[in-house]
C-alpha positions as CSV (number, residue, x, y, z in Angstrom):
1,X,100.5,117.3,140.4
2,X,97.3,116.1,138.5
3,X,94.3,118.5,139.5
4,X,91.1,116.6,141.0
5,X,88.9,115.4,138.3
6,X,86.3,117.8,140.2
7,X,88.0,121.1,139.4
8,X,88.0,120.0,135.6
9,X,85.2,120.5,133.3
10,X,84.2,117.5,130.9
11,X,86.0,118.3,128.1
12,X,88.9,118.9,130.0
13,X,88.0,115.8,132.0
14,X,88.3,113.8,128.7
15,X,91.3,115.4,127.5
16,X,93.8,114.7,130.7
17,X,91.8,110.8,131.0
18,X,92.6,110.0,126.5
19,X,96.0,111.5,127.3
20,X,96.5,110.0,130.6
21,X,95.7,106.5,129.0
22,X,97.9,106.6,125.9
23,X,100.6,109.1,126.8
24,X,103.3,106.7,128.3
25,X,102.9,104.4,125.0
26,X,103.9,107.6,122.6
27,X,107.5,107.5,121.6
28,X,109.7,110.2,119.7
29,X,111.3,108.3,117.1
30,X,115.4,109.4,116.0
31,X,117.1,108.6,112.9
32,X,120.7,108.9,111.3
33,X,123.7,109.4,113.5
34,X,124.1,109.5,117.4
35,X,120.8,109.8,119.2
36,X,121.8,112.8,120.8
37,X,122.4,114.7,117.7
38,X,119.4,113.5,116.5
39,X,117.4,114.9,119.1
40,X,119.4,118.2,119.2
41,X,118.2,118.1,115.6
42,X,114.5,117.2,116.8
43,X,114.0,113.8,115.9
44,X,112.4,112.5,112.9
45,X,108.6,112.0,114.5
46,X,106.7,110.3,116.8
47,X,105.5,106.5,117.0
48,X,103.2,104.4,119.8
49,X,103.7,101.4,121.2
50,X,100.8,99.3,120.5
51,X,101.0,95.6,121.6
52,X,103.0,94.4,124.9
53,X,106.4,93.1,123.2
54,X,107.2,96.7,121.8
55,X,105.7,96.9,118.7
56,X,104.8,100.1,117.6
57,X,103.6,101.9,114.7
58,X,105.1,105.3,112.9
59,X,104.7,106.4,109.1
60,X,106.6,105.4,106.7
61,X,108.2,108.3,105.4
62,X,110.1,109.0,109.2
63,X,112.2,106.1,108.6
64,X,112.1,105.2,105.1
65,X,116.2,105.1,104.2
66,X,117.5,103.6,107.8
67,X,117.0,99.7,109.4
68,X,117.4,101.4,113.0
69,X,116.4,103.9,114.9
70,X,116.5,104.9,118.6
71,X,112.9,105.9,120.4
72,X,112.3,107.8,123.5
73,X,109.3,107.8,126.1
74,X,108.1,110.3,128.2
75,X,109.7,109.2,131.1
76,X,113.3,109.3,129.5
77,X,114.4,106.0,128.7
78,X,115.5,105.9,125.7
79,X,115.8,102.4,123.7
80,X,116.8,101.0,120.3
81,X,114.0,99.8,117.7
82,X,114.8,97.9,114.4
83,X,112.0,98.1,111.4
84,X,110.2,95.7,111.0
85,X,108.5,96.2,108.1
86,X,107.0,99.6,106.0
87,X,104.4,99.6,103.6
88,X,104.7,102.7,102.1
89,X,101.6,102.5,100.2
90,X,99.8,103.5,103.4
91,X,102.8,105.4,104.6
92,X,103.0,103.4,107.4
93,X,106.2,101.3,109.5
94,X,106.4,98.9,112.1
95,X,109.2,98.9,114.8
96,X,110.6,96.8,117.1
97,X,111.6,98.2,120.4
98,X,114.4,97.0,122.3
99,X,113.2,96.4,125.7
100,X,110.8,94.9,127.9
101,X,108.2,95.8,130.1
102,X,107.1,98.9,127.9
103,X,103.5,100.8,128.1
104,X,101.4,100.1,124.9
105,X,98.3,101.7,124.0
106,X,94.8,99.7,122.3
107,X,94.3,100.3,118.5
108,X,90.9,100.9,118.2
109,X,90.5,99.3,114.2
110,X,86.7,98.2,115.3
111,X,85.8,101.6,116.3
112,X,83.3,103.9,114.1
113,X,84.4,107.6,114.1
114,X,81.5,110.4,113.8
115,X,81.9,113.4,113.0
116,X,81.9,116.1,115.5
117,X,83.9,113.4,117.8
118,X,86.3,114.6,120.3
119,X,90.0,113.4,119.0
120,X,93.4,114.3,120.9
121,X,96.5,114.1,118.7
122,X,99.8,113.5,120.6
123,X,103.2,113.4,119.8
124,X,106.6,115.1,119.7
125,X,106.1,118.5,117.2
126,X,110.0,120.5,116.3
127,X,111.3,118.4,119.1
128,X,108.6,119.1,121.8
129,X,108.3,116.4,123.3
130,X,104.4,114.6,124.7
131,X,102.3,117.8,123.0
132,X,99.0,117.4,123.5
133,X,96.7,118.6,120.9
134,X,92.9,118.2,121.0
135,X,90.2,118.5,117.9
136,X,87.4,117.2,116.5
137,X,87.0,114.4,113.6
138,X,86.2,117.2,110.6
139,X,85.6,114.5,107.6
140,X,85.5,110.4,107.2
141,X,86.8,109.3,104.3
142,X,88.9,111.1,102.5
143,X,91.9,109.8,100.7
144,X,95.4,110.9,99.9
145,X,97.8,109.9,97.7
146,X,101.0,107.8,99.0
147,X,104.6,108.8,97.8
148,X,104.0,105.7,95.2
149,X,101.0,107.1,93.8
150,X,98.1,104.7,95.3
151,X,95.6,106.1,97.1
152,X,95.1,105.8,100.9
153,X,91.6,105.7,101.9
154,X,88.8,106.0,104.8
155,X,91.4,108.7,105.8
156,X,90.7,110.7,109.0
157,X,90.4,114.3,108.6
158,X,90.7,116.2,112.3
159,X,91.1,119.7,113.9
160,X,93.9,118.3,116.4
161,X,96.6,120.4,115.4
162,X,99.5,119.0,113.8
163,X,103.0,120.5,113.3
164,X,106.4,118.5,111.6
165,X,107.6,116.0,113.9
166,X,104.0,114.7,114.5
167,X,104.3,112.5,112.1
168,X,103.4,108.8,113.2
169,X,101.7,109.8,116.4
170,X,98.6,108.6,117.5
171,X,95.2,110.5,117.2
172,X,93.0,108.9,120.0
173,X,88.9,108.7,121.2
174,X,88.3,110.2,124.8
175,X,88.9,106.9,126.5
176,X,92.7,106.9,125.1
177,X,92.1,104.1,122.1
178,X,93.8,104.8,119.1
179,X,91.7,105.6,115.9
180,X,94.6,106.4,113.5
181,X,97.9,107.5,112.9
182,X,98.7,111.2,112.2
183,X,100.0,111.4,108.9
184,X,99.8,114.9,106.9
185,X,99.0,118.4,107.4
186,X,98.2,121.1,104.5
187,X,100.8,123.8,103.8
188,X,99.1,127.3,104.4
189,X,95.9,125.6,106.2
190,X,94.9,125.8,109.5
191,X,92.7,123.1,111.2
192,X,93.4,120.5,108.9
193,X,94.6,117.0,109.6
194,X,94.7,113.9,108.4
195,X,95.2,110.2,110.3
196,X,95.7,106.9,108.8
197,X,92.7,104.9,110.3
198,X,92.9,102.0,113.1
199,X,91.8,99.5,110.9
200,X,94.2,100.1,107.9
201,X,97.1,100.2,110.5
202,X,95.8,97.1,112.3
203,X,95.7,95.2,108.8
204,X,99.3,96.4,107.8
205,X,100.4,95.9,111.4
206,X,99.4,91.9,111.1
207,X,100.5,91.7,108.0
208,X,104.3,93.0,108.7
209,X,103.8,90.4,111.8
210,X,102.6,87.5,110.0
211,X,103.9,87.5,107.2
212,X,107.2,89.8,107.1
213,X,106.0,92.1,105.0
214,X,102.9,93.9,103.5
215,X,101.5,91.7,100.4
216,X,99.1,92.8,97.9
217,X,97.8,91.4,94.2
218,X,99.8,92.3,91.4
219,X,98.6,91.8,87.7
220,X,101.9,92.3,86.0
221,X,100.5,94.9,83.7
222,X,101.5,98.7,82.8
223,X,98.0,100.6,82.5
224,X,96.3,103.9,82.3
225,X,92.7,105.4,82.7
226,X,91.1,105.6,79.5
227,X,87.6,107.4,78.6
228,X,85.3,104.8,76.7
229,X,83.1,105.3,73.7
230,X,79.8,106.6,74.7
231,X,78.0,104.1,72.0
232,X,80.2,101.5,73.1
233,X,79.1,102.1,76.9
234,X,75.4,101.6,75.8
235,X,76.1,98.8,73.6
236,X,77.2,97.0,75.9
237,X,75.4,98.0,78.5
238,X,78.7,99.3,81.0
239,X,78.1,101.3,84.1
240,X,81.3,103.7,84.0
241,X,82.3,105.5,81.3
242,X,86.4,105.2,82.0
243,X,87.7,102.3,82.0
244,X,91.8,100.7,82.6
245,X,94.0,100.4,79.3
246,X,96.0,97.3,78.9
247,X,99.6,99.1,77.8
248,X,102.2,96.5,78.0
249,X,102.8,93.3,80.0
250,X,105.3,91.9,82.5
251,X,107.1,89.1,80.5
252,X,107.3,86.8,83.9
253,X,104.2,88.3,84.9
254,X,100.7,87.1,86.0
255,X,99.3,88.6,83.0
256,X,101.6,87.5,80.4
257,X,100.4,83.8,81.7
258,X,96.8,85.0,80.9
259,X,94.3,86.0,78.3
260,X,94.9,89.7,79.1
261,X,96.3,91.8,75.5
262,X,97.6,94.9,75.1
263,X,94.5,97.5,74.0
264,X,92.4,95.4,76.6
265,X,90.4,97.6,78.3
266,X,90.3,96.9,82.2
267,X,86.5,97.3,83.6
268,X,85.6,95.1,86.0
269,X,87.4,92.3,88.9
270,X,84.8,89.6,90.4
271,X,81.6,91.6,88.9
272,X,82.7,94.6,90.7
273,X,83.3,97.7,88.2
274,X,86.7,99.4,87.3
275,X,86.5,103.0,86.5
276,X,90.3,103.6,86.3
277,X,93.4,102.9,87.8
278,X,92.3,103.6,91.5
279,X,89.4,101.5,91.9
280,X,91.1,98.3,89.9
281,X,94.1,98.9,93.0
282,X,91.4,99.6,95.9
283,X,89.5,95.9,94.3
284,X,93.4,94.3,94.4
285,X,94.7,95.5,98.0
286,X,91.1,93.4,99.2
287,X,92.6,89.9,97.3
288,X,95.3,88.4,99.0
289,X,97.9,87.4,96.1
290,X,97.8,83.8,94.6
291,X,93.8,84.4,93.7
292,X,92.0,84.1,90.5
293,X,90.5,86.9,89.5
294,X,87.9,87.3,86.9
295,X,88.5,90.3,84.9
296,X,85.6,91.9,82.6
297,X,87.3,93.5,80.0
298,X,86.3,95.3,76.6
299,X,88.1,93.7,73.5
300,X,87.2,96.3,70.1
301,X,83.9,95.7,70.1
302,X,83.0,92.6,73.1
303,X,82.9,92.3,76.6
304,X,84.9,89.1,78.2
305,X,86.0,87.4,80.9
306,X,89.5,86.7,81.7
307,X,90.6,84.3,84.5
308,X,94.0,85.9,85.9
309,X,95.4,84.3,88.7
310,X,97.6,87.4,90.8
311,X,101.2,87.0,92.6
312,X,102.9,89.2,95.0
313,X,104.9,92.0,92.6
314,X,108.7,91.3,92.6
């Protein structure tokens, strides 16, 4: 029996109403096998449910070598879910639930975190199923680095505890919305978090609905970070002093149809400027593919312009 709001104080108050609101829409998520021996194993992590038709969000790594899984709501039912799509550049996967009629939670992609902001992260820890955990949003903007090396950005770091099996939960504001997707914790650290923000979900979310999959510029090139010339960078009058080597080229790739060379050095798309590897990939995943970029780039001793026109990456 729920205590009257009166007997709660207001942090307590706006724990039970965020939980309240988004509890029913958190799943634990089971992989590999019969459902019950995955959950005598503890599952695989935790998802929510975030639009009506059962569509809900996990990372990437929970399911990353099965098609299927089963998922479980805190009033027992327990349902099939198919994946619909992963992106594991943001560690993130989409699944289909296998029923109607389910509880879905709102993903908050609009909403600006401060820091110091109540947060409540819950999910299904070692097999513990609808834990509650409540912190505070400790850092904006941080960035981690997915399994295939890209950086994740505008990461949320938090002092909601987080445990295995949290994975793919939701971290949520006091009135229940959901303002990222609990994703990592630090071995040997205490009171340190980190959430995949609303808006990157939402945007890999549509993507994966629109379009079937997650899709994202590729210049067909094999590169590396490389330190320029100090006279060179005043010559030329260059901002950054590290720029992206030109290694080799895709033979079917967008580059090999361009002006782009081996030894080219990478250091600016569309008059923004390049200082390595991770900013030319951060200017790319904001390009849908099939657009013409121009690249600046340093060739010996001149700085050009090359038109390259992207594709997805096979």
């Amino acid at each position: 029996m729920q205590p009257p709001a009166a007997a709660l104080d207001a942090y307590s108050a706006a724990v039970v109403g965020a939980v309240d609101q988004v509890g029913p829409a958190v799943v634990s998520v089971y992989v590999g096998g019969a459902a019950e021996a995955a959950q005598a194993r503890g599952g695989a992590g935790s998802g929510v449910v975030v639009t009506p038709d059962g569509y809900l969000l996990t990372n990437e790594h929970v399911v990353q070598r099965v098609s299927e899984a089963r998922v479980t709501f805190v009033d027992g039912r327990s349902v099939p879910a198919v994946v619909a799509g992963r992106d594991p550049a943001t560690d993130l996967a989409v699944l289909r639930a296998q029923a109607g009629a389910l509880p879905y939670a709102q993903l908050a992609s609009g909403q600006r975190l401060r820091a110091g902001q109540l947060v409540v992260a819950v999910g299904n820890p070692l097999g513990f199923e609808s834990t509650v955990s409540a912190g505070v949003v400790s850092g904006l903007g941080r960035s981690l680095r997915s399994r295939q090396g890209r950086l994740i950005e505008g990461v949320v770091q938090h002092t909601a505890a987080l445990n295995p099996g949290n994975s793919g939960g939701p971290l949520v504001d006091a009135a229940g919305r959901v303002v990222g997707i609990n994703t990592a914790i630090i071995a040997m650290a205490q009171g340190i978090g980190f959430a995949i923000p609303a808006a990157t979900a939402q945007w890999v979310l549509t993507e994966i609905l629109t379009q079937g999959r997650v899709r994202r510029a590729w210049l067909g090139v094999a590169a590396r970070d490389r330190p320029l010339d100090t006279r060179l960078v005043r010559a030329l009058g260059l901002s950054a002093t590290q720029a992206v080597e030109v290694l080799s080229r895709e033979s079917e790739g967008p580059a090999a149809a361009s002006d782009l060379h081996p030894g080219d050095l990478i250091v600016g798309v569309g008059g923004q400027v390049v200082d390595g590897i991770d900013a030319l990939h951060r200017l790319l995943g904001r390009v849908p593919p099939g657009t013409t970029l121009e690249l600046g780039i340093v060739r010996r001793t001149q700085l050009l312009t090359v038109p390259l026109t992207t594709r997805e990456p096979p």
